[in-house]
KEKOLTI-974997 format. One record per atom (N, C-alpha, C): residue number from 1; atom name; x, y, z. Coordinates in steps of 0.001 Angstrom, whole numbers. Example, Ala and Ser with C-alpha at 12.3 -4.5 7.8 and 13.67 -1.06 7.14 Angstrom:
BEGIN
SITE  num  atome       c1       c2       c3
SITE    1      N    13190    -5690     7800
SITE    1     CA    12300    -4500     7800
SITE    1      C    13200    -3300     7800
SITE    2      N    12850    -2250     7080
SITE    2     CA    13670    -1060     7140
SITE    2      C    12900       30     7870
This chain:
BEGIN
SITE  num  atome       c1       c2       c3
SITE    1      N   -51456   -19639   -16878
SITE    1     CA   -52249   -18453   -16544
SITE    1      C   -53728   -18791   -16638
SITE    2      N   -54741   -18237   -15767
SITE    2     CA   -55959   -18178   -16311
SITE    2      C   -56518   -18057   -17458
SITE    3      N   -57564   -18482   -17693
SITE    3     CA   -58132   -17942   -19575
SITE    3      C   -58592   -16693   -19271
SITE    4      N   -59297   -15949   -17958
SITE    4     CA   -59493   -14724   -18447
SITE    4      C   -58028   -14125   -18180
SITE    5      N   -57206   -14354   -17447
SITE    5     CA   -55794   -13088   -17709
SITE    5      C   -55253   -13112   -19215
SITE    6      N   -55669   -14401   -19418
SITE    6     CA   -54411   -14405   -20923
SITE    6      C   -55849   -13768   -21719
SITE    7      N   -57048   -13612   -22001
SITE    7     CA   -58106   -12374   -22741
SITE    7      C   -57629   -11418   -22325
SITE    8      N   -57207   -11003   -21237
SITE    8     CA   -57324   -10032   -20338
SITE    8      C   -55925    -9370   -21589
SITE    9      N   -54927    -9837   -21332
SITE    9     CA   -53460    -9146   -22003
SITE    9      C   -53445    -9718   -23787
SITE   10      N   -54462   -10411   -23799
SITE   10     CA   -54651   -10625   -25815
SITE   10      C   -54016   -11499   -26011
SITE   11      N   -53507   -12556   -25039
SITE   11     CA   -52818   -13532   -25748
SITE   11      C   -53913   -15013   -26458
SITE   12      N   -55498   -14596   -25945
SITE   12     CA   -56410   -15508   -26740
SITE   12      C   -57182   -14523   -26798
SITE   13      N   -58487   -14948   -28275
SITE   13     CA   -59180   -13645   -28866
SITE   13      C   -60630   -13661   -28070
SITE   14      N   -60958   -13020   -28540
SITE   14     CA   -62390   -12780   -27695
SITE   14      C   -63260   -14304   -28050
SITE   15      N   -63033   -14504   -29276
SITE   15     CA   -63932   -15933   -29698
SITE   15      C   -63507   -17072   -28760
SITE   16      N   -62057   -17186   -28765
SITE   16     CA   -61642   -18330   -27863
SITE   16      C   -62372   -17887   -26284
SITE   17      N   -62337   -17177   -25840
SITE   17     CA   -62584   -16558   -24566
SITE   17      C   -63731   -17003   -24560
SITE   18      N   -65003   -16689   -25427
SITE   18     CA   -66247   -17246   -25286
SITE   18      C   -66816   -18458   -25473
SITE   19      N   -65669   -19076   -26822
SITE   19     CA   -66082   -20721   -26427
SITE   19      C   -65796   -20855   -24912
SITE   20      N   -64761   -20836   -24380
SITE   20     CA   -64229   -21190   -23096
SITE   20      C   -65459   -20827   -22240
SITE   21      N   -66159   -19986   -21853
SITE   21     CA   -66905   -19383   -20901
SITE   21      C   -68607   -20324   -21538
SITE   22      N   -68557   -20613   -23052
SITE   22     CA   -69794   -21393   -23053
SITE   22      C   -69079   -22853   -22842
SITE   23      N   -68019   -23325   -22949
SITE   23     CA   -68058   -25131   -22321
SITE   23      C   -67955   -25162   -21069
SITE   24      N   -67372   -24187   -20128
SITE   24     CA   -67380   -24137   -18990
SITE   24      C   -69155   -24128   -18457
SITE   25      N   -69969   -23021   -18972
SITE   25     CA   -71292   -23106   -18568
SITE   25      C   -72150   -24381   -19401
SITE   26      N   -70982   -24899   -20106
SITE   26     CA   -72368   -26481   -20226
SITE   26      C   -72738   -26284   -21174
SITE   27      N   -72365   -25750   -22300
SITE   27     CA   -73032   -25231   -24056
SITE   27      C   -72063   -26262   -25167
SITE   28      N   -73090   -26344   -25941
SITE   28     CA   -72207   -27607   -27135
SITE   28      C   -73044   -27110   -28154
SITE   29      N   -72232   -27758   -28917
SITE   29     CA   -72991   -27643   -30391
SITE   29      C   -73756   -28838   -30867
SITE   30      N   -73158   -29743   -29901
SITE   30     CA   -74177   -30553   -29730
SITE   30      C   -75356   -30757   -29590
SITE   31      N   -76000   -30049   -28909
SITE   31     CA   -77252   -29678   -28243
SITE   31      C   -77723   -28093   -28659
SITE   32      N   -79103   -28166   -29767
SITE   32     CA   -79692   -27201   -30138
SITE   32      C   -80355   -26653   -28617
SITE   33      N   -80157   -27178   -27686
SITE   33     CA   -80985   -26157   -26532
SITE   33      C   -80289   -25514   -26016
SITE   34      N   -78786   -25893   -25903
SITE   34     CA   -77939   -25550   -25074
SITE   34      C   -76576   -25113   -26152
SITE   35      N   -76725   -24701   -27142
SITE   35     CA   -76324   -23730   -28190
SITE   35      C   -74662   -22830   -27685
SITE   36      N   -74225   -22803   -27436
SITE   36     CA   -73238   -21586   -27239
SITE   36      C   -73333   -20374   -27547
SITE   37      N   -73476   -19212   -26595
SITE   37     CA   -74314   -18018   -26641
SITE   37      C   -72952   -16750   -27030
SITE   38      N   -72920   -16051   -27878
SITE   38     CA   -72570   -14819   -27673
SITE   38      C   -72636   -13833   -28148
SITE   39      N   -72969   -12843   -27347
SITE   39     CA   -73321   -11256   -27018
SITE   39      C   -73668   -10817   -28068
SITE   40      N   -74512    -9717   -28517
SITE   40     CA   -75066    -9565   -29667
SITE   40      C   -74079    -7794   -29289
SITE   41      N   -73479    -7665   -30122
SITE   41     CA   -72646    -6425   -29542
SITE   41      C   -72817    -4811   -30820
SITE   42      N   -73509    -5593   -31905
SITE   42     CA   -73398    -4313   -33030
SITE   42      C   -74639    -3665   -33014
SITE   43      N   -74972    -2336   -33324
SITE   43     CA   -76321    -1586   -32983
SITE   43      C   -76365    -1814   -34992
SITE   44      N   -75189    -1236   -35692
SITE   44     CA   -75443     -784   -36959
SITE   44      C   -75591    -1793   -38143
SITE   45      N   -76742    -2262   -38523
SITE   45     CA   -77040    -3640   -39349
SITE   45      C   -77219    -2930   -40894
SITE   46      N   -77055    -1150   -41197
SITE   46     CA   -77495    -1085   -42377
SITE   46      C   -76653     -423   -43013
SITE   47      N   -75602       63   -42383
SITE   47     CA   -74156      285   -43318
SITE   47      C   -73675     -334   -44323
SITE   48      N   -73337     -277   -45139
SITE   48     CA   -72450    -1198   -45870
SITE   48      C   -71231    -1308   -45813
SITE   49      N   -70476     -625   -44582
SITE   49     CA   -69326     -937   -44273
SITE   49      C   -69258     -436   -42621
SITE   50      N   -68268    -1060   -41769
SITE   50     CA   -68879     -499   -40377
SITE   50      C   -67239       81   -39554
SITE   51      N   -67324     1197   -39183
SITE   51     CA   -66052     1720   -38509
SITE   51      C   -66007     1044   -37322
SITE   52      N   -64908       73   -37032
SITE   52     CA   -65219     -366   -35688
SITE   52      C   -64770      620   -34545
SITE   53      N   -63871     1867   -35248
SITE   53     CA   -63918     2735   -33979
SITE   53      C   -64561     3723   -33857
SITE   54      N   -65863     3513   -34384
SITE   54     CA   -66970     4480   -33902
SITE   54      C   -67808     3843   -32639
SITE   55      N   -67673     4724   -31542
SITE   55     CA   -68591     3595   -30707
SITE   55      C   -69927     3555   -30854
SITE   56      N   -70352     4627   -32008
SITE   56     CA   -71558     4427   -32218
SITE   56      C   -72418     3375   -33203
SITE   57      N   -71381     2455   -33770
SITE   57     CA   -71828     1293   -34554
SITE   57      C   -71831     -250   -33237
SITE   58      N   -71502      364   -31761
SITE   58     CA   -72092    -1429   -31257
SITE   58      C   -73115     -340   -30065
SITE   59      N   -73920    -1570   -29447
SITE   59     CA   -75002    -1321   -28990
SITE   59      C   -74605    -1509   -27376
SITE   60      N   -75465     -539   -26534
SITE   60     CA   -74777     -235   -25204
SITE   60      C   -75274    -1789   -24001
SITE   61      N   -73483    -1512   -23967
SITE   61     CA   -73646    -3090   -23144
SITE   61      C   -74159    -3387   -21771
SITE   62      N   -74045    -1923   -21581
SITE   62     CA   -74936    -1903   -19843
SITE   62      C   -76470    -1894   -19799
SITE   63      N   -76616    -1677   -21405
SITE   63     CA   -78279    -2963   -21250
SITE   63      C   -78782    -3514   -21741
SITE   64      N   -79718    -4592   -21225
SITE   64     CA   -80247    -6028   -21650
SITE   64      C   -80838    -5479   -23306
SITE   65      N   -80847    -6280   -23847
SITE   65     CA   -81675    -5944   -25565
SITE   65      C   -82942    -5138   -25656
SITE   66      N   -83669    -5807   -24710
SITE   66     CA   -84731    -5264   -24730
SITE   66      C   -85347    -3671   -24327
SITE   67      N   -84090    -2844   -23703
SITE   67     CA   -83797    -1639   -23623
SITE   67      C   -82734     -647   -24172
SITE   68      N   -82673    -1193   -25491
SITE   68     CA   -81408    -1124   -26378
SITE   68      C   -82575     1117   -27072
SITE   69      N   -83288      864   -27344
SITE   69     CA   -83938     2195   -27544
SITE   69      C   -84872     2428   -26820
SITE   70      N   -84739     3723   -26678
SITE   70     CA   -86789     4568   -25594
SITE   70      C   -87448     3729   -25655
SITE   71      N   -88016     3643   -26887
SITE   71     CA   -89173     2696   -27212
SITE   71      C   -89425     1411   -26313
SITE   72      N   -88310      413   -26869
SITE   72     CA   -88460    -1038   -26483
SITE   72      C   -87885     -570   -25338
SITE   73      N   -87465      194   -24419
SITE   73     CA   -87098      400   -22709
SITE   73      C   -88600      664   -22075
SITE   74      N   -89435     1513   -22698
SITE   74     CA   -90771     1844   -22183
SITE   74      C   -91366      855   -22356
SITE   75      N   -91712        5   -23589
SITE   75     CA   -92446    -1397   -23667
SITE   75      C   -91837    -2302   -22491
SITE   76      N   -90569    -2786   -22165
SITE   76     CA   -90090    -3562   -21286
SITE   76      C   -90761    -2979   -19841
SITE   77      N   -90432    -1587   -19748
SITE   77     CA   -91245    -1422   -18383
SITE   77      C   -92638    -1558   -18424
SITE   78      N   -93653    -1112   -19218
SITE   78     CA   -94922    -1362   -19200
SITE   78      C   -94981    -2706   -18640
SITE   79      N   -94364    -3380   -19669
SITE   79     CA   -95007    -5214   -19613
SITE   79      C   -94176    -5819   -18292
SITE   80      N   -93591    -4983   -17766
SITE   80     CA   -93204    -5392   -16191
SITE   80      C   -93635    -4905   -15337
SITE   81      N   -94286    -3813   -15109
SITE   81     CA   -95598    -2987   -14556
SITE   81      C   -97240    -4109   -14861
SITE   82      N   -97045    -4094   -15623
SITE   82     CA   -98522    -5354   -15894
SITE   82      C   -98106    -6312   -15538
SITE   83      N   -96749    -7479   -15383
SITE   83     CA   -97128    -9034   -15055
SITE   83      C   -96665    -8480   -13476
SITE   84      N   -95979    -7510   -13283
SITE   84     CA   -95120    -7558   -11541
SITE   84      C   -96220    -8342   -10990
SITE   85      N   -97257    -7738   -10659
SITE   85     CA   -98513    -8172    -9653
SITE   85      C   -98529   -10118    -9530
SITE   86      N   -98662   -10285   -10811
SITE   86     CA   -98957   -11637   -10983
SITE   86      C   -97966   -12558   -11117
SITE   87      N   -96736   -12255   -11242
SITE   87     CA   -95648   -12672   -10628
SITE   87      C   -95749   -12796    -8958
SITE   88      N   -95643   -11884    -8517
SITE   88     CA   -95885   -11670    -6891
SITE   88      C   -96976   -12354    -6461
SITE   89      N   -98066   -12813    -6838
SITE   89     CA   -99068   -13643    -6415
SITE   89      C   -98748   -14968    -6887
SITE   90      N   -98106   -15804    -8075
SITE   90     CA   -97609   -16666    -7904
SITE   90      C   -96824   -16879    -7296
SITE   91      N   -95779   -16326    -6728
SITE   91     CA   -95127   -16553    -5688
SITE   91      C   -95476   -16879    -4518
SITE   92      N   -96491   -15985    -3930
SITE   92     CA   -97105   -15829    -2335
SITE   92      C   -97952   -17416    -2728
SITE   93      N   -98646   -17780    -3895
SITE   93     CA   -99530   -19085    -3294
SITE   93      C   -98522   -20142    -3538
SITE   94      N   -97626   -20262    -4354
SITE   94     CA   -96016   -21144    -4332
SITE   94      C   -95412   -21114    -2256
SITE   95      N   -95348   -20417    -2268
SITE   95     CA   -94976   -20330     -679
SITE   95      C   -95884   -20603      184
SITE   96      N   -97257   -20283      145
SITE   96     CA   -98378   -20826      937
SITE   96      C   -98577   -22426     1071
SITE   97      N   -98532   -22799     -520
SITE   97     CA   -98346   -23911     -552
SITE   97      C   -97200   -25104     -149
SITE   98      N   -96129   -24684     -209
SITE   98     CA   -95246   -25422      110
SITE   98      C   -95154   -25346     2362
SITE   99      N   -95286   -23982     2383
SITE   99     CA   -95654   -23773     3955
SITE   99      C   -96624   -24953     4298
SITE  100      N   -97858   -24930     3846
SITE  100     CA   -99078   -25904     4548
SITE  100      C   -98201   -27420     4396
SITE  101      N   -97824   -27439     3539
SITE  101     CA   -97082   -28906     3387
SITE  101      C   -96526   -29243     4500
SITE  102      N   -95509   -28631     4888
SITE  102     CA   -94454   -28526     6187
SITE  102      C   -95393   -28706     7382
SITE  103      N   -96514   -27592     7358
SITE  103     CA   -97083   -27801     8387
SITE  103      C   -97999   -28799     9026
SITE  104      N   -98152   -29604     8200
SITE  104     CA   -99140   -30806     8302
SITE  104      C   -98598   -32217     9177
């Protein structure tokens, strides 16, 4: 069977599932750059004990960290409202430049 069908029906655990998905993408423990990554999934760090069937002790997975509360969602947009521009202009002289190349 596949490794995700057999996650899929529980016959391997979520940990095995994610080593699998970090050696497949090229992650070792070998290599501090290339680390094996996974998901940061709990919101509640100050309980001293945590219900795992509250869904209100993990943190919502449909978004990136950095929009995990109002707050850090409004900071993320600000500071993407301020670099957009200059993103977009490195781009346009990245493309200008590589254009004149061609054209020469």
């Amino acid at each position: 069977k596949r490794v995700m069908e057999r996650w899929r029906i529980g016959e391997i655990s979520n940990f095995e599932y994610l080593m699998y998905l970090n050696t497949v993408g090229g992650r070792s423990f070998n290599d501090l750059t290339q680390y094996p990554v996974f998901p940061w999934v709990l919101r509640d760090y100050d309980s001293d004990s945590l219900d795992l069937q509250n869904p209100a002790v993990f943190r919502d997975l449909t978004q990136p960290m950095g929009c995990q509360t109002s707050a850090r969602k409004e900071r993320a947009q600000t500071k993407y409202e301020t670099l957009k521009s200059e993103y977009e202009e490195r781009a346009q002289t990245k493309y200008e430049t590589l254009k004149s190349e061609y054209e020469e």
